[in-house]
C-alpha positions as CSV (number, residue, x, y, z in Angstrom):
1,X,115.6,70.5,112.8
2,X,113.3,67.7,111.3
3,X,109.7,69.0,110.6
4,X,108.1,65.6,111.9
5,X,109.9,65.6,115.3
6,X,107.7,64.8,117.8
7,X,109.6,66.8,120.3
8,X,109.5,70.1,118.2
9,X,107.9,73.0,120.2
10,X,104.2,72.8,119.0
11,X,100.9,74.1,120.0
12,X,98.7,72.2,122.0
13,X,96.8,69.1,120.0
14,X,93.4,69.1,120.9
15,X,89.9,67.6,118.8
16,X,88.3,70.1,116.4
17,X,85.2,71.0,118.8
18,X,87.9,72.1,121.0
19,X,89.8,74.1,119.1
20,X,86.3,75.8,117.4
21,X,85.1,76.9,120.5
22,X,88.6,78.3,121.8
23,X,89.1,80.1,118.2
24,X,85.9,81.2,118.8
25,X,86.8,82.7,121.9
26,X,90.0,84.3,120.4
27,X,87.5,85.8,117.5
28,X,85.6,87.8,120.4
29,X,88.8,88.9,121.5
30,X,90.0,90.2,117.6
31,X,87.0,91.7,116.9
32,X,87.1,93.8,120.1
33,X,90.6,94.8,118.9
34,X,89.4,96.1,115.8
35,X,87.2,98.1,117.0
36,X,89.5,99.6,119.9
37,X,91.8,100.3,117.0
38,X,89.3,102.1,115.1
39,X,87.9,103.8,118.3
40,X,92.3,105.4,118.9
41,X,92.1,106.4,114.5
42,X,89.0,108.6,115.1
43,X,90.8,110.1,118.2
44,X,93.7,110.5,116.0
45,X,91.8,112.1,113.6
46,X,90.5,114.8,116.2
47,X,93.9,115.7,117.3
48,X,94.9,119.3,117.0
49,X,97.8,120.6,115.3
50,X,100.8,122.8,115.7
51,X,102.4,125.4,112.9
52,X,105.7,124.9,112.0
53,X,107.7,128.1,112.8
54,X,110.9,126.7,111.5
55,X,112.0,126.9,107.9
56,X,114.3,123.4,106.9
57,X,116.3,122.7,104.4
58,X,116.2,119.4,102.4
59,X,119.0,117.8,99.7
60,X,117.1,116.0,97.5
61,X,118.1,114.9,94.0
62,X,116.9,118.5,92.2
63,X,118.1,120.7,94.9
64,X,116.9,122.1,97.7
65,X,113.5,121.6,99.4
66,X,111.9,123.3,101.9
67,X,109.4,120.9,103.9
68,X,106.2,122.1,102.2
69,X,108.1,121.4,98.6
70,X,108.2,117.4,100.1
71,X,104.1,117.7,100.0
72,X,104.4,117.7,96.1
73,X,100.9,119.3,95.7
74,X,99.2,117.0,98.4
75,X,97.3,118.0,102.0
76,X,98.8,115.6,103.9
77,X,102.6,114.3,104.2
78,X,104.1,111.2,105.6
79,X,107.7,111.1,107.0
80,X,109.7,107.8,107.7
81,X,112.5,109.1,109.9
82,X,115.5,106.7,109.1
83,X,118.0,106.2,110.6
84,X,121.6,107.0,108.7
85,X,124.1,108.6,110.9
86,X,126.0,110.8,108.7
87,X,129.4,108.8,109.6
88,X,127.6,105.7,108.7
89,X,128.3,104.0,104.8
90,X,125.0,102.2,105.3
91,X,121.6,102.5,106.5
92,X,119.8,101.0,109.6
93,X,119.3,97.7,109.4
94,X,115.8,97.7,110.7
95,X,114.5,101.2,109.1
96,X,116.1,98.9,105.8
97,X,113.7,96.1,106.6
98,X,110.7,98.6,107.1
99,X,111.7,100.1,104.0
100,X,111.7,96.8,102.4
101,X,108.5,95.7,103.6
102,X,106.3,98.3,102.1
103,X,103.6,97.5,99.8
104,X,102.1,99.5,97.2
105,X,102.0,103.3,98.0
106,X,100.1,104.3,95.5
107,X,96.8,104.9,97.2
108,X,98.1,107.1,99.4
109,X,98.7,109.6,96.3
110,X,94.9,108.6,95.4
111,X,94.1,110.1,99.0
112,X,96.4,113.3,98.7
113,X,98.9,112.0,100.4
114,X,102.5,111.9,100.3
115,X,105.1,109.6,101.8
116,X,108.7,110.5,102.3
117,X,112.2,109.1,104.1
118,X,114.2,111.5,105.4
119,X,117.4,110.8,106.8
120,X,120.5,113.1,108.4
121,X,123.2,111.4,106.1
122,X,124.3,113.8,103.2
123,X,122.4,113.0,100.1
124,X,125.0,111.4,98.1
125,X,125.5,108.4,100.7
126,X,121.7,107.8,100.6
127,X,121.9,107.7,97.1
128,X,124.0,104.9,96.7
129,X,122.1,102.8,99.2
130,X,119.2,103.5,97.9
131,X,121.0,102.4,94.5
132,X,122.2,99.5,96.0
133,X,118.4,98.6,97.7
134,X,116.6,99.3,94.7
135,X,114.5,101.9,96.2
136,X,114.5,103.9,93.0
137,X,110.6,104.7,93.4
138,X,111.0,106.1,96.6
139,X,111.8,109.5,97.7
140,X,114.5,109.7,99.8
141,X,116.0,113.2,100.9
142,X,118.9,114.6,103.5
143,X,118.3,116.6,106.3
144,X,122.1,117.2,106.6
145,X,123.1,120.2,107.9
146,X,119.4,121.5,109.5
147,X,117.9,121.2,112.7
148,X,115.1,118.6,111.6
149,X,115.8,115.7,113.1
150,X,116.6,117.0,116.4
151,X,113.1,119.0,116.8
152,X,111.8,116.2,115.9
153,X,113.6,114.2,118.3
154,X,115.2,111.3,115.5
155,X,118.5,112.4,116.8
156,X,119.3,112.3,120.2
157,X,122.4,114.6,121.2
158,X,122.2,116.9,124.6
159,X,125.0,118.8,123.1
160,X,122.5,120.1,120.4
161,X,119.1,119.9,121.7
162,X,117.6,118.6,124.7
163,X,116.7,114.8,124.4
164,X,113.6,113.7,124.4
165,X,112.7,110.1,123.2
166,X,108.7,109.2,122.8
167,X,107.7,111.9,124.4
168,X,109.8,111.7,128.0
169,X,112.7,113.1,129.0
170,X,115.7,111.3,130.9
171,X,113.9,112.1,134.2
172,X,110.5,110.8,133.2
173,X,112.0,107.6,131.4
174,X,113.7,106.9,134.8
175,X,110.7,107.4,137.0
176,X,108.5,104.7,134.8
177,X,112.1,102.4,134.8
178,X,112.5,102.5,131.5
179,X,116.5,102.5,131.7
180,X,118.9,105.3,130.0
181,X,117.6,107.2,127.1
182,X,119.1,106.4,123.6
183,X,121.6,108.5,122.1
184,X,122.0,109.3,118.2
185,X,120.2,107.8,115.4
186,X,116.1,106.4,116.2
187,X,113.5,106.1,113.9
188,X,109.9,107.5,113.6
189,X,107.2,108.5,112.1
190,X,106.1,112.2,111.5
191,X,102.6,113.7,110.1
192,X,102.2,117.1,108.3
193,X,99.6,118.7,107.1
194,X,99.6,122.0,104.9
195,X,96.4,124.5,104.6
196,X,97.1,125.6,101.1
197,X,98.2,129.0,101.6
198,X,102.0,128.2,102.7
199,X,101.5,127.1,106.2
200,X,102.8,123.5,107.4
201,X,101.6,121.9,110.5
202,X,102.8,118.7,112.6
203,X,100.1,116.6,113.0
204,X,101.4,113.3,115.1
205,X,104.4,111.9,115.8
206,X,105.2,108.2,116.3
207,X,108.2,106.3,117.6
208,X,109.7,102.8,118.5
209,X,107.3,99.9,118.4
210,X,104.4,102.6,117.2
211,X,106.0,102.7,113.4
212,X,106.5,98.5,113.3
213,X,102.9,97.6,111.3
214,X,103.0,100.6,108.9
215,X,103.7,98.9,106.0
216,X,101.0,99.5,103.9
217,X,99.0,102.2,102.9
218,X,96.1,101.7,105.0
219,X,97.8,101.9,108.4
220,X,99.9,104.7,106.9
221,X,96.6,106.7,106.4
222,X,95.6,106.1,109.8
223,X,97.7,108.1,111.2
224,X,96.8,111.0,109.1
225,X,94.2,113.8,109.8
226,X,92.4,112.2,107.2
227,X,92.4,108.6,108.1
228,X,91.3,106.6,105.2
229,X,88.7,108.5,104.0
230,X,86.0,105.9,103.6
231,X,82.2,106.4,104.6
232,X,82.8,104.4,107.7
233,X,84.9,106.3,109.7
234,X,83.8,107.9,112.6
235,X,85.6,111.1,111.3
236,X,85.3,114.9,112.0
237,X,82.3,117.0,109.8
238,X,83.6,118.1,107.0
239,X,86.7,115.6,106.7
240,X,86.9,114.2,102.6
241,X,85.1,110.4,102.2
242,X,83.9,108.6,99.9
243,X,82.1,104.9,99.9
244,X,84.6,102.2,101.0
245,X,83.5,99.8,97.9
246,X,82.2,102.1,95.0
């Protein structure tokens, strides 16, 4: 298509007083966003938690790992659920383009943090897409052969567990029309959070279009306990912050 075509789809053309006072109008609306996204965080923040009874078994690249072993010395733990059927020779192609898409992790390690991808394929098929993806500075570890992602409803069988997806069951998804529940491989995004004395806990759990705009390490921490940690949270007494520019 020619850029200068007149007939192009195009916004509407309008003078520059009109188009101040409508983005104007929009920046009301943005602002009230932001601060309704701020307002779910703290609520986040303030949810309970529940232990996790189960002990799971991970393949990673020096053996086996248990799920507090995948904190690496941190409180808190990230887990990108993505999807890799173990029949499959390659990963999903969306969890591949979220994977892609993330910034610079590192302040989440500065916040005690630690981010993860977990995946059902055995360990050497993850490998060599993660070879092949240039994902070498991520870690990457197989669920193969444990319950994990079926408690935590990233694998949808009814042979093996009763399926669940976001929360409702077949019967529920029905009621709100929300057609047939999915089968197999979905993605997600899991919270942990460890006490120091040996004790895991599941924190939050997110699925379909809830895990889209984590892609940086800011909207990764707000889903944590934590948050971001910075003075200006509305966060529990007692929760770890520090001055936001300082």
């Amino acid at each position: 298509m020619n850029k200068t075509d007149s007939a192009a789809a195009h916004p509407a053309i309008v003078t520059s007083e009109e188009w101040l006072n409508l983005r104007k109008k929009l920046l009301a609306e943005e602002k009230e966003f932001t601060r309704r996204r701020d307002r779910l965080s703290a609520e986040r923040r303030r949810l309970p938690m529940v232990r996790v009874e189960k002990e799971y078994a991970f393949d990673a690249p020096a053996g086996k790992k248990n799920l507090l072993d995948l904190f690496e010395g941190a409180r808190q733990l990230l887990v990108y659920h993505f999807m890799f059927d173990p029949k499959w020779d390659e990963g999903c192609s969306g969890c591949t383009g979220f994977v892609d898409a993330l910034g610079d992790l590192s302040l989440l390690g500065e916040r005690d943090t630690a981010f993860v991808l977990i995946s059902r394929a055995p360990l050497a098929k993850l490998q060599a897409y993660q070879e092949r993806r240039g994902w070498g500075h991520r870690t990457w570890v197989s669920s193969y052969g444990s319950d994990f992602n079926y408690d935590f409803h990233v694998t949808l069988d009814e042979s093996v567990a009763p399926v669940v997806y976001n929360y409702r069951d077949e019967a529920e998804r029905k009621a709100r029309g929300e057609g047939h529940t999915p089968e197999g491989e979905s993605h997600g995004l899991s919270v942990f959070f460890q006490t120091g004395d040996g004790d895991v806990f599941h924190t939050y759990s997110t699925f379909a279009r809830g895990v889209e705009s984590a892609t940086d390490a800011y909207s990764l921490l707000d889903m944590t306990p934590y948050g971001r940690q910075e003075d200006w949270e509305d966060s529990p007494a007692g929760w770890p912050q520090r001055p936001t520019y300082g």
